[in-house]
C-alpha positions in Angstrom: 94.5 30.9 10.2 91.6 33.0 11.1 90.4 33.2 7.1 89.6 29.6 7.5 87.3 29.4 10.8 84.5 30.9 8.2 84.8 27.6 6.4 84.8 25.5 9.5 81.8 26.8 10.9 80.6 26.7 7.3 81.3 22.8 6.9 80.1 21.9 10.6 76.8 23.7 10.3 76.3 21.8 7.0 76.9 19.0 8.5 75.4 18.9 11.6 72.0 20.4 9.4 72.7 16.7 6.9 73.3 14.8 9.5 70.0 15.8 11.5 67.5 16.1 9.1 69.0 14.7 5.9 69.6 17.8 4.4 69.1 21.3 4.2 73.5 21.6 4.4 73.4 23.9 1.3 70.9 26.3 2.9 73.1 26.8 6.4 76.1 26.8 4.0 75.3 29.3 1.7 74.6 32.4 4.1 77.9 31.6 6.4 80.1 31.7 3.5 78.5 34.7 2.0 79.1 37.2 4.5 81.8 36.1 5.9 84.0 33.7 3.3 85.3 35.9 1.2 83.9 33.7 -1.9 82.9 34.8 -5.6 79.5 34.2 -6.3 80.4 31.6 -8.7 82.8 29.9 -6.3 79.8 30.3 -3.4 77.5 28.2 -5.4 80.0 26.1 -6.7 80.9 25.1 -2.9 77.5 24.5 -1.9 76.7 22.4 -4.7 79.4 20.4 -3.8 78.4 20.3 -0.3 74.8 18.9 -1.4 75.9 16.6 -4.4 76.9 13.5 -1.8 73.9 14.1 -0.1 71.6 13.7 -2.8 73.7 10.7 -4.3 73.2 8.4 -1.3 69.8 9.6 -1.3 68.7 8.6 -4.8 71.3 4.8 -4.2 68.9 4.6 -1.4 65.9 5.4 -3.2 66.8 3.3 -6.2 67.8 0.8 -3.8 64.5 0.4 -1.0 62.3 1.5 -3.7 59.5 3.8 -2.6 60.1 5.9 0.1 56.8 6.7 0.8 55.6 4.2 3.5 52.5 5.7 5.1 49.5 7.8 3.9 46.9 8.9 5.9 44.2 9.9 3.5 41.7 12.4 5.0 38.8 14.7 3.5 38.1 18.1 4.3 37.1 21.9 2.5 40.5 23.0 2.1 40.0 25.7 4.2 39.5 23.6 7.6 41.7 20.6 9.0 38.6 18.4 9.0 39.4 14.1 9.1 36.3 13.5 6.9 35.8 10.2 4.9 36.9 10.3 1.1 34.5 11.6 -1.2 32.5 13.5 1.7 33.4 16.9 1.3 31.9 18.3 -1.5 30.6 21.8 -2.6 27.6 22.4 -5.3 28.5 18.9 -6.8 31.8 19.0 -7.0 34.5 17.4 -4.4 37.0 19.7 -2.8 39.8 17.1 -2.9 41.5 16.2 -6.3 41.4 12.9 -6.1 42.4 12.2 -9.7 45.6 13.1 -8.9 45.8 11.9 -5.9 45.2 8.4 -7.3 47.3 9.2 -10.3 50.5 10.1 -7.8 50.6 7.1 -5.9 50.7 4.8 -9.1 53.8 7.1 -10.3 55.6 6.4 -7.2 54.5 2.3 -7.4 53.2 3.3 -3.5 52.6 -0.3 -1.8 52.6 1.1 2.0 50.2 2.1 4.7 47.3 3.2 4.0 45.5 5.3 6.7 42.0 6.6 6.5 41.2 9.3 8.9 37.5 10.0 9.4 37.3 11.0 13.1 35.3 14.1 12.3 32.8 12.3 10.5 31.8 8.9 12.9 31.1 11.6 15.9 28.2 12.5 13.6 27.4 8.9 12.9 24.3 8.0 15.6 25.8 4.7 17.7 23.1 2.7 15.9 24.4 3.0 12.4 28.5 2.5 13.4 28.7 -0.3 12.5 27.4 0.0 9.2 29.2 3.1 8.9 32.5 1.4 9.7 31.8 -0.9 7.1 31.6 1.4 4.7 34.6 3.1 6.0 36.4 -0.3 5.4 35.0 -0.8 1.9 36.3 2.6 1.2 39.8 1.4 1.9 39.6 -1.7 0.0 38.7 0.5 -2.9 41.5 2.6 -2.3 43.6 -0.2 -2.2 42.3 -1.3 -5.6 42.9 1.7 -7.7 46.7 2.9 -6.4 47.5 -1.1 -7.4 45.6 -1.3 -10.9 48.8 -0.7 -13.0 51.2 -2.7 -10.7 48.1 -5.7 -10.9 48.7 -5.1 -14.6 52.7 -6.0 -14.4 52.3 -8.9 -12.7 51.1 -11.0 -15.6 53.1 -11.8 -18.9 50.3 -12.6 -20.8 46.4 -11.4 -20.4 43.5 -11.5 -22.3 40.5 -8.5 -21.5 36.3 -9.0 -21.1 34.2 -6.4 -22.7 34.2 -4.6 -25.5 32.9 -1.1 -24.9 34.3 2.4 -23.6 36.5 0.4 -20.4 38.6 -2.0 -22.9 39.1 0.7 -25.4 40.4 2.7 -22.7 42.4 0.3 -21.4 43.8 -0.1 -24.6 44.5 3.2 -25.0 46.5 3.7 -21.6 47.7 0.6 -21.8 46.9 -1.7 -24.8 51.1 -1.0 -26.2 53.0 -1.2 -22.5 50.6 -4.3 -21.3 49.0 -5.8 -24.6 46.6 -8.6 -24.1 46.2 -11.5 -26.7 42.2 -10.6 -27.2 39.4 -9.3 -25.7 36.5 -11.8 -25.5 32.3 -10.1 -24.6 28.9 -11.1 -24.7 27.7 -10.0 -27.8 27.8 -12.4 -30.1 27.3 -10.0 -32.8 30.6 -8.7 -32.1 32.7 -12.3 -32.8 35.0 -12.3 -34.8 35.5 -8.5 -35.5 38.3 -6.2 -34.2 38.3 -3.0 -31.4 40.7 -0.6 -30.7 43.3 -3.2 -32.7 42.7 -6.7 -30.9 40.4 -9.2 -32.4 37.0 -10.1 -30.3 35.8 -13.6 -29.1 33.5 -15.6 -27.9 34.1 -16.0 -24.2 34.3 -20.1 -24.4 37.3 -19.4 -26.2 38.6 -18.3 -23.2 39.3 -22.5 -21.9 41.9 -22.6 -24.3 44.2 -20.4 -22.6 47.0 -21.3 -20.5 46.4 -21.2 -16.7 49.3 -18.1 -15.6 47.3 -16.4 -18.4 45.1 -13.0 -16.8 41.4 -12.4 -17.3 40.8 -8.7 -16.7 37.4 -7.4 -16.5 36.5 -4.4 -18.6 33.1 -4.0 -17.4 30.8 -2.9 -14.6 29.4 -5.8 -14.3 32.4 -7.5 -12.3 30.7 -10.0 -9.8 27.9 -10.8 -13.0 31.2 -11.7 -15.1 33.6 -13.1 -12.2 30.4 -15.7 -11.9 30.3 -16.9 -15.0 34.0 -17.2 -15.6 34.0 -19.7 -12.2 30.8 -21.1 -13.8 33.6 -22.2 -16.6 35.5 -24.1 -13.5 38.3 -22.0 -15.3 41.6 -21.9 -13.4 42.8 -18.4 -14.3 43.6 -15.8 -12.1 40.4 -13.0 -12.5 40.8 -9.0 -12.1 38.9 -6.6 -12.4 39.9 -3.5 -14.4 38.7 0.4 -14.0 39.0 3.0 -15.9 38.0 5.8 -13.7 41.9 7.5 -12.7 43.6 6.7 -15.9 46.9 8.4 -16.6 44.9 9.8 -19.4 41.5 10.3 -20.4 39.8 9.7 -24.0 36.3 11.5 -23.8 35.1 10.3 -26.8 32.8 7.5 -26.1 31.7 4.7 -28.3 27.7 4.0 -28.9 26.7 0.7 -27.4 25.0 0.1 -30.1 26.3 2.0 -33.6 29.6 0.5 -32.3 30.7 4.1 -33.6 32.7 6.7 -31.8 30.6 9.2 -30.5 31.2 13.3 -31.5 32.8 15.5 -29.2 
């Protein structure tokens, strides 16, 4: 009987360490049975991976299940070195910023995040004078929106069936790149009418009247800077589609070769 208490203990540690924080069983496990179970290294590990296995099953039902388990972020900016709550994009060091927010941006798209979103910039409104707040605060809301904007981009890109793109320079052919095979759009429309009728990057260019012959659930995504410039003149059309605006700035991956604006050619490394 007394070969056994080993394995009690064992099994209620584990258990009370699951049952408190989730997991962490196979860590309290592991030690216990070591020293005093008696156990075969192979049978040790054997046990504990057993012990963990249910765990992690009703964990990943769960997370297959809710969907992302990430709920909250608060997003702060600081030196690395010091817990500063700075605004995004603030902390920077000989021209470069000290947070990587390229993969920042590019994590929460891989997890389809759609939570919380908190900015924390208490450090940086005490230095704000009372007289520009408000502005500030503005800003500090703008921020967020843009925040908002790029973790949605590829989820905005799922929700349509069929799109069609604007622009035909460096942001459509890197959408097409990252995305022209997973989300293809029927045509990309632009401007230039020296550029109707030819192709880019695979999909044929039109003349942006052609766009009134679309169907209404159909997308217009904006491949250009000039978003509000384009937005107006696609309302100017009284067209019923829904508009978005595209951005190519945190792409799961980037294609430095630029095209010439006006050779229409690729430019050299």
């Amino acid at each position: 009987m007394a070969s056994k208490w080993p394995a009690r203990i064992a099994g209620g540690a584990a258990g009370l360490a699951n049952g408190l924080f989730g997991g962490g069983g196979g860590m309290v496990f592991l030690p216990i049975l070591s020293r005093w179970g008696n156990l075969k290294s192979r049978q040790l590990y054997a046990t504990c991976v057993a012990v963990i296995f249910p765990v992690c099953a009703v964990s990943a039902a769960m997370y297959l299940w809710r969907g992302s388990r990430i709920k909250a972020v608060i997003v702060r900016d600081n030196d690395g070195d010091k817990d500063n709550a700075l605004l995004p994009f603030t902390s920077v060091n000989a021209g470069v910023s000290q947070t990587d927010w390229l993969n920042f941006f590019r994590g929460l798209r891989a997890v389809d995040f759609d939570g919380i979103l908190i900015l924390d910039f208490s450090d940086s409104i005490c230095a704000v004078p009372l007289q520009m707040r408000e502005r500030f605060l503005k800003y500090a809301y703008d921020m967020g929106q843009y925040f908002k904007w790029q973790i949605s981009m590829e989820r905005m890109l799922r929700k349509y069936e069929k799109r069609v793109l604007f622009g035909a320079g460096n942001m459509c052919r890197a959408y097409m790149k990252c995305y022209g095979e997973k989300y293809r759009p029927l045509y990309t429309c632009d401007n230039n009418k020296a550029l109707w009728g030819t192709e880019f990057e695979g999909i044929e260019i039109k003349d942006p009247e052609e766009l009134r012959n679309l169907p209404s659930d159909c997308a217009i995504l904006i491949c250009n800077l000039y978003y509000k410039e384009i937005r107006e003149q696609l309302l100017r059309m009284n067209l019923e589609n829904p508009i978005e605006y595209f951005n190519d700035q945190y792409m799961p991956s980037f294609h430095f070769r630029r095209i010439d604006a006006k050779t229409r050619k690729v430019k050299s490394e």
